[in-house]
C-alpha positions as CSV (number, residue, x, y, z in Angstrom):
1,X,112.3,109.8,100.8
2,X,112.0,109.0,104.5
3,X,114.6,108.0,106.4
4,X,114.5,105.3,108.2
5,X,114.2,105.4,111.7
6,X,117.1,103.8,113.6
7,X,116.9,101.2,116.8
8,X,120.0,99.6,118.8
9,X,119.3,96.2,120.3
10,X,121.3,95.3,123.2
11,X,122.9,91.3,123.5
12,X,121.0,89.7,119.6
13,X,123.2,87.0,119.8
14,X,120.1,84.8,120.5
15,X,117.1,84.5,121.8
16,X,114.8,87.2,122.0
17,X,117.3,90.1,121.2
18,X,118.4,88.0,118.0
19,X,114.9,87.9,116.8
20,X,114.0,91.5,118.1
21,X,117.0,92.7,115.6
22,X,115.2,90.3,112.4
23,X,111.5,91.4,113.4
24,X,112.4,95.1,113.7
25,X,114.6,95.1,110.3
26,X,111.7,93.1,108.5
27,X,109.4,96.2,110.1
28,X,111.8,98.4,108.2
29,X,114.0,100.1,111.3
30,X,118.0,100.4,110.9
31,X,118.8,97.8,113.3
32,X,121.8,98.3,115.3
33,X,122.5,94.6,116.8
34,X,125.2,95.0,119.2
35,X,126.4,91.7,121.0
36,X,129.6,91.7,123.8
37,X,131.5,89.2,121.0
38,X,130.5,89.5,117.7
39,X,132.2,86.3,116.8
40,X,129.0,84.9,117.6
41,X,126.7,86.9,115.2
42,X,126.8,83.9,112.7
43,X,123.3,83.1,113.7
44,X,121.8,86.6,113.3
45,X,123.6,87.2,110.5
46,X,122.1,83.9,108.9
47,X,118.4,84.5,110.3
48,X,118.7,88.5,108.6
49,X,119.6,86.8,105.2
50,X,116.4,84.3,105.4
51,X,114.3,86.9,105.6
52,X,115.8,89.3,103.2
53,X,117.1,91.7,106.0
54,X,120.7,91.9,106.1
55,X,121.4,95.0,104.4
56,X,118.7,96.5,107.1
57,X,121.3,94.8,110.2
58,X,124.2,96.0,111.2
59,X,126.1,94.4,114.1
60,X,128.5,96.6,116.8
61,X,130.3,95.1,119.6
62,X,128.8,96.8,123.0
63,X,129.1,95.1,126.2
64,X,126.7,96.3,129.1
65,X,129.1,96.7,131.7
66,X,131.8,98.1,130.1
67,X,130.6,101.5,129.5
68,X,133.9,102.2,127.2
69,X,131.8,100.0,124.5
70,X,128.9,101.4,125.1
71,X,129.8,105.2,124.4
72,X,132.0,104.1,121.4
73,X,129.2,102.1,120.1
74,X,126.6,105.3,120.0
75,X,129.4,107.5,118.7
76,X,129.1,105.4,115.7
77,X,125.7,104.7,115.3
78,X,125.6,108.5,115.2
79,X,128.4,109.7,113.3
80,X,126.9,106.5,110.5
81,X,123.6,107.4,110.4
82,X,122.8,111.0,112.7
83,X,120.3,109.8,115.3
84,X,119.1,106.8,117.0
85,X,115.3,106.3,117.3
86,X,115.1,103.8,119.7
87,X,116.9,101.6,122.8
88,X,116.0,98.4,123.3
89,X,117.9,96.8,126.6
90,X,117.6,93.1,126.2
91,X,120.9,91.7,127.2
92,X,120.9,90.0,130.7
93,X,122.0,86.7,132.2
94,X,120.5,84.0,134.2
95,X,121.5,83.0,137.2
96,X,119.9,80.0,139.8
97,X,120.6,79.3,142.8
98,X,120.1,80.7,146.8
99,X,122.3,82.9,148.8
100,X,123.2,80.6,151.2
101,X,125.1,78.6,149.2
102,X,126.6,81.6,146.7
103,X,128.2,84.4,147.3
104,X,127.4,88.5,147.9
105,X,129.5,89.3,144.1
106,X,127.2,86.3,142.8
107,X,124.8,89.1,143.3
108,X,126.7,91.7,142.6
109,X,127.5,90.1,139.0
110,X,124.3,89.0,138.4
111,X,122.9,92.7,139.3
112,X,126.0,94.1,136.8
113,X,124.6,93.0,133.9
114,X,120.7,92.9,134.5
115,X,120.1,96.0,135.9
116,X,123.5,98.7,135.9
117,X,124.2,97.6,131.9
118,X,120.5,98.7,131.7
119,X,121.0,101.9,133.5
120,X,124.2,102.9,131.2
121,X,123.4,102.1,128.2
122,X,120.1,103.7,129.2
123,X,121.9,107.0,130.3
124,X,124.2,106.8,127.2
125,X,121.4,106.6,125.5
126,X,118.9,109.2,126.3
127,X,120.4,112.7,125.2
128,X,120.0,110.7,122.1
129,X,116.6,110.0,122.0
130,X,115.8,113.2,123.7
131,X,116.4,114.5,120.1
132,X,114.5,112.2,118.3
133,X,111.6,112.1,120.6
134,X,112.6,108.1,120.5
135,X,111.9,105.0,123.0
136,X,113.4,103.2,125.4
137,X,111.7,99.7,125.4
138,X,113.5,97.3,127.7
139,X,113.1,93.8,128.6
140,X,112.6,92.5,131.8
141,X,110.7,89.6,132.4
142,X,107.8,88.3,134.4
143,X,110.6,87.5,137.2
144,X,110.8,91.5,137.5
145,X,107.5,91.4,139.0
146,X,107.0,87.7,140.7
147,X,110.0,86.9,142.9
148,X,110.8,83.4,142.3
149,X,112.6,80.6,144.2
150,X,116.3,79.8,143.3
151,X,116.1,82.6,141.3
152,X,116.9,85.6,143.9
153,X,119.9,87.0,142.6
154,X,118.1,87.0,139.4
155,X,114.8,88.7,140.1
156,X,116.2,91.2,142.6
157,X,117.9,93.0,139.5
158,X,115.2,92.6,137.3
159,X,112.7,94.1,140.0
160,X,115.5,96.8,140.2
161,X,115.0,97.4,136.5
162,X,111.6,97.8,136.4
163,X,111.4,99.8,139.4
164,X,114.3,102.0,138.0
165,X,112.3,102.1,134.7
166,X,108.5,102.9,136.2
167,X,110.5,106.1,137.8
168,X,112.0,107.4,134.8
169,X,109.3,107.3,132.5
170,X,107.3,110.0,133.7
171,X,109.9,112.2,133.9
172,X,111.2,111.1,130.2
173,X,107.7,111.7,129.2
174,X,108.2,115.5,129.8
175,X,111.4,115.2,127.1
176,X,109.3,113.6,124.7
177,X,110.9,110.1,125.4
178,X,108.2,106.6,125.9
179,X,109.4,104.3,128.3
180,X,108.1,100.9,128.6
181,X,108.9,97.0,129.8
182,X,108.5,94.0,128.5
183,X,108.2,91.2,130.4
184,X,108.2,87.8,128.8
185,X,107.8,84.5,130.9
186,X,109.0,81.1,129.6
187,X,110.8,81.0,126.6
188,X,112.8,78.6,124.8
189,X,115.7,80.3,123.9
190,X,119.5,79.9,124.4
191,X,119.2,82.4,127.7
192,X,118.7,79.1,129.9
193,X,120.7,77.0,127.8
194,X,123.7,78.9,128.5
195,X,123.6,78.6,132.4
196,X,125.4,75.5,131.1
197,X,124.1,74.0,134.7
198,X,124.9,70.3,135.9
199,X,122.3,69.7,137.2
200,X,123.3,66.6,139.4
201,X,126.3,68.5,140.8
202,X,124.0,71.2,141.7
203,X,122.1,68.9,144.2
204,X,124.8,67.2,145.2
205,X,125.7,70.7,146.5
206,X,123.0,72.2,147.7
207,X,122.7,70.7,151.1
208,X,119.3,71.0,152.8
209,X,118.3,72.9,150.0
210,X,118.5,69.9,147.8
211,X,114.4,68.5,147.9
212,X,113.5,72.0,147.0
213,X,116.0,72.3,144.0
214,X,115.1,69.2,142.7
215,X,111.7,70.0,142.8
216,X,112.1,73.4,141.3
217,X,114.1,72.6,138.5
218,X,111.3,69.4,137.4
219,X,108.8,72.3,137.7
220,X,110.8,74.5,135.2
221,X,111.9,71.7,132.8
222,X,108.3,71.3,132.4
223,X,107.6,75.0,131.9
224,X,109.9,75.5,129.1
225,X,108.8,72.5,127.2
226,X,105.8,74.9,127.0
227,X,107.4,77.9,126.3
228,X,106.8,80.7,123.3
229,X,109.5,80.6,120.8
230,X,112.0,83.8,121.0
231,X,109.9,85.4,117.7
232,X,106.9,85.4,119.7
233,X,108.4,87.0,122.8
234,X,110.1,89.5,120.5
235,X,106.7,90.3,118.8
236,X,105.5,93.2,121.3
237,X,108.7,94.5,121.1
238,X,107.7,95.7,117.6
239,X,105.1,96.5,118.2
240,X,105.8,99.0,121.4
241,X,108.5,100.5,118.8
242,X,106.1,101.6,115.7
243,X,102.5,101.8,117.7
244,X,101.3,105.2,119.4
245,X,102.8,105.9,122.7
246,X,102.8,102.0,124.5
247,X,101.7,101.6,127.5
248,X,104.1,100.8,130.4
249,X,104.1,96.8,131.2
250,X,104.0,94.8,128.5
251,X,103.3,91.1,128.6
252,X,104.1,88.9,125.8
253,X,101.6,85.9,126.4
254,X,98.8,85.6,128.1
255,X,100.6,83.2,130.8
256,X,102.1,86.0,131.6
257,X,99.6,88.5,131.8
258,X,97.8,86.2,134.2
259,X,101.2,85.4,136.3
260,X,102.0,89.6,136.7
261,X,98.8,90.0,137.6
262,X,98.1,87.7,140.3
263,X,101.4,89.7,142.1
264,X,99.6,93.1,141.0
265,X,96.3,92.1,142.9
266,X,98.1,90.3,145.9
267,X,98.2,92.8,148.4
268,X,99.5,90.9,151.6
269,X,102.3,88.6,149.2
270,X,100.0,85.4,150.2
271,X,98.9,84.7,147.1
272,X,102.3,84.4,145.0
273,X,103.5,82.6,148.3
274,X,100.6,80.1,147.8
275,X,101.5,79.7,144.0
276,X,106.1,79.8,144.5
277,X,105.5,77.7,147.4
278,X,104.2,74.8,145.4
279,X,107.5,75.3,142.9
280,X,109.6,73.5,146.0
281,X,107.4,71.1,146.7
């Protein structure tokens, strides 16, 4: 009998990493879904046992940037099961706003989890799936490609990640490892939810910046009231685990195809300053 192969799934509390750890138990994986507080796996742990899946799920505690968790967690997963098949970094946080009127360690906590929780677990990782000849699949989002307003903090580190990622996988390529990014845009999800913003205090606060909020966060009310459910983000997530070697860049709707590629054919940035510009407006 075959083994089944084995993937860990970083912050499946909700959202897309919840129903990456469902969709890749249902495609018969091992499913490692590792969450900073595992307090709050009630909901995955509910969602694996509607679709027949919870004896395929098995939830660790691992949190990004504490890379105590992170080595104890693969130490497990290994001496349990005696490989791991697959990474998938998906935990990251939201954050809005503009420097001005943050701080320098608002960026430096935003760029903790988003893109150095990506990097350990990544490293931690790879001698790993160096064995296995595995994958590293890892979710950005279409914000690692289009800078977007109120969102700098936010996009800096995910451009980081996929900047960070698009340099390693050649070289993990000659180890036998895949690496590729997946970049969602709007989804409805916890992920905003839990910026737990208020929304009138922001504006109050934001000064001469206020119009441009205001404006932005209309814009992205109305975005998400069109957005793809976390399932049908976490779809090509699947599928870059069990296809043939997947490409690089990954888009998980064709909004977003069309959104990344307007910043991949913009050569002079005029184009994605024509289409941001009319966010703040």
């Amino acid at each position: 009998m075959t083994t089944p192969k084995t993937v860990l799934i970083t912050g499946t509390s909700s959202g897309i990493g919840l129903a990456a750890a469902v969709a890749t138990a249902r495609a018969g994986w091992t499913t490692i879904a590792t969450m900073r507080d595992t307090a709050k796996a009630e909901a995955l742990l509910r969602a694996a046992a509607e679709h027949g899946v919870a004896d395929r799920i098995q939830v660790k505690g691992l949190d990004v940037v504490d890379h105590a968790t992170i080595a104890a967690c693969l130490d497990e997963v290994i001496a349990e099961h005696g490989h791991l098949d697959a990474l998938v970094n998906n935990a990251g946080a939201a954050q809005l706003g503009t420097i001005e009127q943050g701080s320098v360690d608002d960026v430096r906590t935003a760029m903790e989890v988003n893109f150095f929780g990506v990097v350990a677990t990544t490293r931690a990782a790879l001698p790993h799936l160096r064995a296995s000849r595995g994958r590293v699949i890892t979710v950005t989002s279409v914000g690692g490609v289009v800078g977007q307003p109120f969102n700098e903090a936010y996009c800096a580190a995910k451009f980081a990640v996929e900047g960070f990622m698009e340099s390693l996988a050649p070289v993990a390529a000659t180890v036998g490892v895949d690496v590729a990014v997946v970049e969602p845009g709007a989804v409805a999800s916890e992920f905003v939810a839990n910026l737990g913003l208020d929304v009138d205090a922001l504006l109050t606060a934001a000064g001469p910046y206020a119009p441009a909020l205001q404006a932005y966060i209309a814009r992205t009310q109305q975005s998400f009231g069109n957005a793809q459910t976390p399932a049908e983000a976490a779809a090509p997530i699947v599928e870059a685990l069990t296809g043939d070697r997947p490409a690089f860049r990954i888009q998980t709707s064709a909004w977003a195809r069309e959104f990344v590629g307007t910043k991949l054919a913009d050569r002079d940035g005029s184009a994605v300053q024509d289409l941001t510009g009319t966010w703040v407006r």
